[in-house]
N, C-alpha and C positions, 0 to 999 in steps of 0.2 A: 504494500500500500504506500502512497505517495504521498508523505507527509511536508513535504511544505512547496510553500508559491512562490512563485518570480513575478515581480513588478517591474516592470521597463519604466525609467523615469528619467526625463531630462530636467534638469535644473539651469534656469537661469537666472543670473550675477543682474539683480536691477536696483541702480540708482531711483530711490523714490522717495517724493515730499511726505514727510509724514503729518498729518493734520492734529494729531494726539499731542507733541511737541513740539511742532513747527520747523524743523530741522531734516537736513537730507540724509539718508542714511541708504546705507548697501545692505540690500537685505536678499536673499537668496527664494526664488517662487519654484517648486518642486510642479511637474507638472506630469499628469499620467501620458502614456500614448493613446490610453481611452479615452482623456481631455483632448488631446491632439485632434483624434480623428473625426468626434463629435463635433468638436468646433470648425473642424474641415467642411461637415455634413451643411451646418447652416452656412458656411461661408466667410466665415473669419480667419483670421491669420492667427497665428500663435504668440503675433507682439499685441491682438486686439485682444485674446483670451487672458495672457498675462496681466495686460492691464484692469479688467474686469475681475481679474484675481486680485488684485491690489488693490482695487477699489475697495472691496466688499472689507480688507482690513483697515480702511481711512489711510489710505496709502495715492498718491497721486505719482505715478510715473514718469520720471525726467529723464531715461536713458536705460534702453536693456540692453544686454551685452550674450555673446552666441551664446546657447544650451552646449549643456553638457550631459553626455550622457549616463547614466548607472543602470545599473541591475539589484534589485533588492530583494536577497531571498530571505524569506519568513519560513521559522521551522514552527508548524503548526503545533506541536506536543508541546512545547518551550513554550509558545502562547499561551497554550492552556493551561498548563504546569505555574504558570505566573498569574496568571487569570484565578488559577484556585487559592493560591496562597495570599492574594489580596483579599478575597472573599472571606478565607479563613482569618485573616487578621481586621478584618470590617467587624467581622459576628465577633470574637476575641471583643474589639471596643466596645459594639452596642453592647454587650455582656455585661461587663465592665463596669461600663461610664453611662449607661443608659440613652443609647442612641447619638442620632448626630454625625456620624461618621459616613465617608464618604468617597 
């Protein structure tokens, strides 16, 4: 059985206004190939999807620079394995402390 995924992700390096404190900063926008292609489908480019990704953080775009490519494999049992030990330490709190925990 095949336990973990591959994500293809390019990343691109963008110069963008931040609305939050006013100041420009380099901030890195992760993007799927299944963003890629969807945005392909309506007809935008990948500097119009970026920028609508940077919007939605209060982020105004002054300059993106090429993507770069990754591969990011997730090992499913490890997610889950981490997944339960948080749950086990949630209930451990609410136990405890009487809820609140999160």
């Amino acid at each position: 059985m095949r336990n973990t995924i591959v994500i293809y992700v390019r990343s691109f390096l963008v110069l963008a206004h931040n609305h939050r404190t006013g100041k420009e900063e380099a901030i890195t926008v992760p993007v799927t190939k299944e963003q890629l292609r969807a945005s392909q489908l309506v007809g935008q480019s990948s500097t119009e999807l970026v920028g609508r990704l940077c919007e939605r953080q209060s982020y105004t775009v002054v300059k993106i620079g090429t993507p770069v490519r990754h591969s990011i494999t997730l090992n499913l049992e490890e997610l889950v394995k981490q997944y339960q030990e948080h749950q086990d330490a949630k209930a451990k709190w609410n136990y405890l402390y009487g809820g609140g925990a999160e």
